[in-house]
Backbone as a chain_set.jsonl record, in Angstrom:
{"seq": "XXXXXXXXXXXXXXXXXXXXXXXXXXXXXXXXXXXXXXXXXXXXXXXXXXXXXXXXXXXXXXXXXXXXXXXXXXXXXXXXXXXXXXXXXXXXXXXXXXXXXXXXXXXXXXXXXXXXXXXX", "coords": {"N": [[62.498, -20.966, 50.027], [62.884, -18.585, 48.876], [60.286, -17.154, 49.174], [60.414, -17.607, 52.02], [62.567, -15.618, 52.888], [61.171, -13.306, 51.94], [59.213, -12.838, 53.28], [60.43, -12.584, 55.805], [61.73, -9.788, 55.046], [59.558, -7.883, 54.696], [58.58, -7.558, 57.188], [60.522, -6.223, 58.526], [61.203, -4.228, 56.701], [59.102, -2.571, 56.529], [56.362, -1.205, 55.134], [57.929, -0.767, 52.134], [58.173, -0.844, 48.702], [56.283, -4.214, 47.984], [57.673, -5.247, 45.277], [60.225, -4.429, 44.914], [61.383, -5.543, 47.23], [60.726, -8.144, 46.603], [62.798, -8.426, 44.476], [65.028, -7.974, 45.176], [64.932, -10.783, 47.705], [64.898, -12.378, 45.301], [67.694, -12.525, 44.956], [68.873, -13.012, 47.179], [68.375, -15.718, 47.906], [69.369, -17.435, 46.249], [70.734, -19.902, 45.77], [70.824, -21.155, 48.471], [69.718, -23.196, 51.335], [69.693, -23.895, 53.787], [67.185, -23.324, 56.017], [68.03, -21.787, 58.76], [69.491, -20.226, 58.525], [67.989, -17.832, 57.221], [67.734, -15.143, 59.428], [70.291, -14.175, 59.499], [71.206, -14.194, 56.826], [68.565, -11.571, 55.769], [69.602, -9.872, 58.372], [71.818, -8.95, 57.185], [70.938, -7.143, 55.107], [70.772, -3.942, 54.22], [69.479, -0.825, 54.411], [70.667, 0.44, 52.408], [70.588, -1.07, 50.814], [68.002, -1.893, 49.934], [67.702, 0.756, 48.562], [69.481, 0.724, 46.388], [67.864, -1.759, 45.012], [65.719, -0.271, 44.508], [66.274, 1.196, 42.884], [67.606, -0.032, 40.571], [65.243, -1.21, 40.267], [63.518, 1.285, 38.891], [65.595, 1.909, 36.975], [65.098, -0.697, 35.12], [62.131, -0.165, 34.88], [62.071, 1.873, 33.198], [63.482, 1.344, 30.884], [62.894, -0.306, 29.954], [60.266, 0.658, 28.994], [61.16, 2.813, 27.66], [61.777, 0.925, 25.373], [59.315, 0.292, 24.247], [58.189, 2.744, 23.593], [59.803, 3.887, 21.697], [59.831, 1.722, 19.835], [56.949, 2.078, 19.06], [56.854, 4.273, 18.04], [58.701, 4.316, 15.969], [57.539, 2.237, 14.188], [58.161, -0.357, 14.966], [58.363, -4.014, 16.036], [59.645, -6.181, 18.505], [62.588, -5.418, 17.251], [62.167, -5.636, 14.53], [60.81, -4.144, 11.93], [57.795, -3.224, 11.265], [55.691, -3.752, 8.4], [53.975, -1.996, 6.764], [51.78, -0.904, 9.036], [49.224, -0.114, 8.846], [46.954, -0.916, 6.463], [45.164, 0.863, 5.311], [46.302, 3.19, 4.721], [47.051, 6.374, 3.356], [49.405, 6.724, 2.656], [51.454, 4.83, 0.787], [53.82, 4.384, 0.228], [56.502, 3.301, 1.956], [58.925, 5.458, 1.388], [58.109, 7.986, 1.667], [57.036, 8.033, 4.386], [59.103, 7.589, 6.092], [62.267, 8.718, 5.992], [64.512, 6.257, 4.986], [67.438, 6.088, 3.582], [70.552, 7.07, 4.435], [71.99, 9.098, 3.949], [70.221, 11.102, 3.106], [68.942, 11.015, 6.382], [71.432, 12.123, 7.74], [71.522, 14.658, 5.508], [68.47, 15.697, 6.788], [69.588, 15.814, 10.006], [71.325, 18.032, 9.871], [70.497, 19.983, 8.852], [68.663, 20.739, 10.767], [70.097, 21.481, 12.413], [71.433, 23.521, 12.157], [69.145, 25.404, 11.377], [69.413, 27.436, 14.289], [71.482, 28.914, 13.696], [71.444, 30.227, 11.166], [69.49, 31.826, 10.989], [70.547, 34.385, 12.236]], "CA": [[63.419, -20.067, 50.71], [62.302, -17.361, 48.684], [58.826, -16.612, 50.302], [60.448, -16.865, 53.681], [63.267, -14.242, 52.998], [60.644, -12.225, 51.36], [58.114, -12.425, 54.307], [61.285, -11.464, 56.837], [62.688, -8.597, 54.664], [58.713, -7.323, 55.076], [58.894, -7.482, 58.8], [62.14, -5.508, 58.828], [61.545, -2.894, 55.895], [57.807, -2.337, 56.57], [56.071, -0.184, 53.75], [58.582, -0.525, 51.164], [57.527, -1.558, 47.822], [57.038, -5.298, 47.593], [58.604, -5.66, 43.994], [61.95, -4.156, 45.493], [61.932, -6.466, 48.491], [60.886, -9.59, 46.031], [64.019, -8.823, 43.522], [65.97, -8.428, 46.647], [64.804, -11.958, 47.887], [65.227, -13.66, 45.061], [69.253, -12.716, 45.169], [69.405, -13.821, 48.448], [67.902, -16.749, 47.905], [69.919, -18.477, 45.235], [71.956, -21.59, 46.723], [70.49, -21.032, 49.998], [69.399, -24.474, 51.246], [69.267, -23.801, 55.298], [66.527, -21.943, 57.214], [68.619, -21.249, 59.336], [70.216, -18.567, 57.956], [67.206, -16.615, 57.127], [67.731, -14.238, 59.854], [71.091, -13.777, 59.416], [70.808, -12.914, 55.312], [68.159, -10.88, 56.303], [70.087, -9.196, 59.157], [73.053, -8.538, 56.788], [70.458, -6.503, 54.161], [70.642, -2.695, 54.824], [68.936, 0.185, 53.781], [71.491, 0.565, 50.825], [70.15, -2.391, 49.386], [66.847, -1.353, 49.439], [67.913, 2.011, 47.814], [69.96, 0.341, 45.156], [67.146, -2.532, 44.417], [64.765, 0.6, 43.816], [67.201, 2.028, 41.72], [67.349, -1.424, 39.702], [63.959, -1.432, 39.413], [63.321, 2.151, 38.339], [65.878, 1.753, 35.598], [64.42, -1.11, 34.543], [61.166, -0.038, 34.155], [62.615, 2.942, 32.356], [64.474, 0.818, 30.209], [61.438, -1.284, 29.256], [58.828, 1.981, 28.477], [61.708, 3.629, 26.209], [62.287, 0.622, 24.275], [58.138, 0.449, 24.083], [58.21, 3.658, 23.181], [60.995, 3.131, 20.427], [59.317, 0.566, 18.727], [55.666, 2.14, 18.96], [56.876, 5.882, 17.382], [58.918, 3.738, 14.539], [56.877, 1.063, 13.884], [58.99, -1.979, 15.164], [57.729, -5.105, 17.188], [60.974, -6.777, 18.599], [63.071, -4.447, 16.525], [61.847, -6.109, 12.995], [60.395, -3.338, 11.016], [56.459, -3.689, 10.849], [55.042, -3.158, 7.36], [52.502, -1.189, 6.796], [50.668, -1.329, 10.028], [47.849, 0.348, 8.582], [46.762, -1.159, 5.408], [43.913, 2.248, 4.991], [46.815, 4.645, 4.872], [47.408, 6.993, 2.358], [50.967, 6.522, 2.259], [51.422, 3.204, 0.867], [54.902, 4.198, -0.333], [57.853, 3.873, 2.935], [60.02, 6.711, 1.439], [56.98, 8.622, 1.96], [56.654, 8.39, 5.603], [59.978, 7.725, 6.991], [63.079, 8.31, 5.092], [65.715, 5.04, 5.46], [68.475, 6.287, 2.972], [71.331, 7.76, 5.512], [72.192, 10.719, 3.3], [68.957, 12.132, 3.808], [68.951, 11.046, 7.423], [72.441, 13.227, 7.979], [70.84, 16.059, 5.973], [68.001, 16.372, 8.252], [70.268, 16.359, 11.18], [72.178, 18.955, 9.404], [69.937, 21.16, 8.481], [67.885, 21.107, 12.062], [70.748, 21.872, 13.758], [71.989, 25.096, 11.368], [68.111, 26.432, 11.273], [69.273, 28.711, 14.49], [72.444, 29.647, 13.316], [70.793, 30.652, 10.02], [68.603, 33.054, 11.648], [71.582, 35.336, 12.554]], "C": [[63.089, -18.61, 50.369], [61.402, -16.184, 49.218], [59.133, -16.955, 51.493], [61.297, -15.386, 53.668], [62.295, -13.248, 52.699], [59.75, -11.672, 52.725], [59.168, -11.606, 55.31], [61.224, -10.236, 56.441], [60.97, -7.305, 54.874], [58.457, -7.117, 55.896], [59.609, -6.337, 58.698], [61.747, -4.119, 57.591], [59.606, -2.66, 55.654], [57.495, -0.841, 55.925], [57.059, 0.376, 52.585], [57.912, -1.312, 50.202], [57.368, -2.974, 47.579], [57.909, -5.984, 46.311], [59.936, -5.386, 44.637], [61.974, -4.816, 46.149], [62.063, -7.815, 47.277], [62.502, -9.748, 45.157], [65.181, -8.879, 44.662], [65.887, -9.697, 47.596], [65.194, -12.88, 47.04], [66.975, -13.909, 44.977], [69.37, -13.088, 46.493], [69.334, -14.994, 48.406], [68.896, -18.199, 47.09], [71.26, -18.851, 46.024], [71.939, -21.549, 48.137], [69.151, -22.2, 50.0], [69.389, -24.241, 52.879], [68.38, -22.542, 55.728], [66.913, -21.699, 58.248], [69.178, -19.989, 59.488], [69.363, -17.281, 57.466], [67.097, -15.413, 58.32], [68.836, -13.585, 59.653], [71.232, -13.233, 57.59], [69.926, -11.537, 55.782], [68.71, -9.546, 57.435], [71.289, -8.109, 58.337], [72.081, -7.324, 55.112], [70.336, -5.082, 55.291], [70.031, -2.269, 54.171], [69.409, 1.321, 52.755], [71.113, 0.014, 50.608], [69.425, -2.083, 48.922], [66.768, -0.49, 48.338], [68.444, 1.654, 46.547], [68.972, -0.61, 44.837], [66.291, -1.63, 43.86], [65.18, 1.159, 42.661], [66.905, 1.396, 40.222], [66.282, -1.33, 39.51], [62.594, -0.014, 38.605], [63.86, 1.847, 36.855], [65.527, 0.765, 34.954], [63.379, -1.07, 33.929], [61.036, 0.892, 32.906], [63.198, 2.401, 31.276], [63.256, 0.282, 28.843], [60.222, -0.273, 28.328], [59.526, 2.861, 27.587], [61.742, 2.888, 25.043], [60.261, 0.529, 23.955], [57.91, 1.483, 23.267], [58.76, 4.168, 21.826], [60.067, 2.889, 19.121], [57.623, 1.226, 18.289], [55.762, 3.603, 17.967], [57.574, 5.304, 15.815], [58.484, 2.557, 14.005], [57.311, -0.319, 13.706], [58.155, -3.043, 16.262], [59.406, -6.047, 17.367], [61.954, -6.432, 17.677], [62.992, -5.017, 15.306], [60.844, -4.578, 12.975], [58.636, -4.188, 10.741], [55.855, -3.067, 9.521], [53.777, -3.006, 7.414], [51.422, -1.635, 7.708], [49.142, -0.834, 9.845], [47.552, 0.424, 7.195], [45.918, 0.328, 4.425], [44.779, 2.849, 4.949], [47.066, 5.14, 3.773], [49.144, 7.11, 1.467], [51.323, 5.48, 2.11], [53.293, 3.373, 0.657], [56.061, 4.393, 1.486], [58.683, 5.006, 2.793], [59.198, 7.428, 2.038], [57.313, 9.092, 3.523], [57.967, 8.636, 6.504], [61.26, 7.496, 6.104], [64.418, 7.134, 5.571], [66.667, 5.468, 4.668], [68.92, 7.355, 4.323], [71.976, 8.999, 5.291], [71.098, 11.155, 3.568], [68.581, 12.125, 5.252], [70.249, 12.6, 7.939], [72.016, 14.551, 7.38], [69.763, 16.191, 6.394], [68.584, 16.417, 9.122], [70.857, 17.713, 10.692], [71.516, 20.318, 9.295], [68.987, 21.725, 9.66], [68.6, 21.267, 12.361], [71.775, 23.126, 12.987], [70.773, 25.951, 11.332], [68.774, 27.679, 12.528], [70.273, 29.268, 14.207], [72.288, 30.809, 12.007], [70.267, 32.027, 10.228], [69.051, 34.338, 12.168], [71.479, 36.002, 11.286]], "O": [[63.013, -17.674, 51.164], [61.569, -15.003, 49.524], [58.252, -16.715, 52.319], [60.924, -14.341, 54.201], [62.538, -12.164, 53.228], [59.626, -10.508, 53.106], [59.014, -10.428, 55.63], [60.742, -9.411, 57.218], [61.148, -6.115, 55.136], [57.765, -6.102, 55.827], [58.941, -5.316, 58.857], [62.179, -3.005, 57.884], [59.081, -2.63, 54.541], [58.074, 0.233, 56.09], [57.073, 1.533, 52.163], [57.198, -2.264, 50.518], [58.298, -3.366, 46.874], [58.619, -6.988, 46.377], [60.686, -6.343, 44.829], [63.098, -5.286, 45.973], [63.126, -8.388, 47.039], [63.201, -10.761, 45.144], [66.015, -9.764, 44.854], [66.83, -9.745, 48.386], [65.696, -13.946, 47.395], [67.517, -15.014, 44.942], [70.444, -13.653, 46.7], [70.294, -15.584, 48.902], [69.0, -19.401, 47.334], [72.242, -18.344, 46.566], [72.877, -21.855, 48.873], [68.152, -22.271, 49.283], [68.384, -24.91, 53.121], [68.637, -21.34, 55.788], [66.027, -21.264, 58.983], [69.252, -19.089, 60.324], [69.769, -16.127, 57.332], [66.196, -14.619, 58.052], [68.704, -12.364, 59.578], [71.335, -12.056, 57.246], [70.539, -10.527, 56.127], [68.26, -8.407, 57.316], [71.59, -6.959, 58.658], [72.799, -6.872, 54.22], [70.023, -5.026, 56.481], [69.717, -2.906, 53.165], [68.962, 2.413, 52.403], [70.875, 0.32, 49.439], [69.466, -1.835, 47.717], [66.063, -0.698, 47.351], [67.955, 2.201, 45.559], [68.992, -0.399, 43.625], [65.924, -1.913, 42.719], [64.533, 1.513, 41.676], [66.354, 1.855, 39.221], [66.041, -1.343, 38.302], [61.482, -0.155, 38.097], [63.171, 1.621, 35.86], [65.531, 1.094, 33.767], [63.215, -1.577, 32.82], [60.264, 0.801, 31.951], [63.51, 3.3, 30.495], [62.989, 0.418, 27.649], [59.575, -0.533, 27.314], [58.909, 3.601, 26.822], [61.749, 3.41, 23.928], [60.177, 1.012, 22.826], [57.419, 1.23, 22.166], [58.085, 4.805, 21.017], [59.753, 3.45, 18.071], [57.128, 0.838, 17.231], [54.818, 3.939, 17.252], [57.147, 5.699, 14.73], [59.257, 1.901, 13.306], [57.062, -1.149, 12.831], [57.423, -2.653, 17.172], [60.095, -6.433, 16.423], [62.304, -7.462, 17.101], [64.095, -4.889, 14.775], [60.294, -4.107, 13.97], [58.381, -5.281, 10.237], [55.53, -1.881, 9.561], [52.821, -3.609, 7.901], [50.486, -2.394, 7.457], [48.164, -1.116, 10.537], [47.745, 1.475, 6.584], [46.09, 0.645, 3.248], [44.26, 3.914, 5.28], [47.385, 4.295, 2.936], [49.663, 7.393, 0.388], [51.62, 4.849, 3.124], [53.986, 2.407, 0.973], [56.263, 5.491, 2.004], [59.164, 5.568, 3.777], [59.519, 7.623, 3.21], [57.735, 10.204, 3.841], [58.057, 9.505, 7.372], [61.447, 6.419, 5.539], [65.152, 7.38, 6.528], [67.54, 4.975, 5.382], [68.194, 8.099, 4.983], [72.411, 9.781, 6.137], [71.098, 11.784, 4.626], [67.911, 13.095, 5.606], [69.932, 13.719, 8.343], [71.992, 15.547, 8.104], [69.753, 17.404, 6.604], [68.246, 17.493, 9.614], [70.693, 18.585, 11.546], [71.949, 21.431, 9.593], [68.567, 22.882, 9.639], [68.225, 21.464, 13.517], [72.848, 23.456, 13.493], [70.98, 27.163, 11.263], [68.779, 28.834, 12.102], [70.168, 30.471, 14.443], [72.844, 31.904, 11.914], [70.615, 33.079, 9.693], [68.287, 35.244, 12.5], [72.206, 36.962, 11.032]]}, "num_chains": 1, "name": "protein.A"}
């Protein structure tokens, strides 16, 4: 049922991305058991849907490349804590590189965010 709604909704919304049409097929699709009705689903998809499935699949990808991003700047793999990903480094010690006590977390916030007041 899938790969027919998908082939219609490509008919009908010609040169839209196919990832947005496919996630938009496969919600149509679920508990749909007559081909029959593939014109009429189809018929009843507008060009809001489209706009909101792109949406959906912007913030998703956005979602996906921050937490990538996340994990790759603090050295997590599925948010576990990777030790020492680089056995050669000079900094064998964790305080070293990244401080985890939350008093010294709060004063660096503290103190980056009084440097421009300071400056007065």
């Amino acid at each position: 049922m899938k790969e027919k709604i998908l082939a219609t909704l490509k008919t009908k919304f010609n040169g839209i991305d196919p990832a947005i049409l496919d996630r938009i097929a496969t919600k149509k699709a679920e508990g749909q058991t007559d081909e029959s009705q593939i014109p009429t689903i189809v018929e009843e998809v507008s060009f809001q849907d489209v706009l909101t499935g792109y949406g959906d699949f912007r913030a998703g990808d956005a979602t996906q490349s921050a937490v990538r991003n996340y994990e790759k700047k603090h050295n997590l793999k599925d948010g576990i804590s990777i030790e020492n990903p680089n056995p050669n480094s000079k900094t064998d010690t964790p305080q070293a590189s990244k401080p985890d006590d939350m008093a010294t977390i709060i004063a660096n916030a503290v103190n980056t965010a009084m440097k421009p007041m300071l400056r007065w």
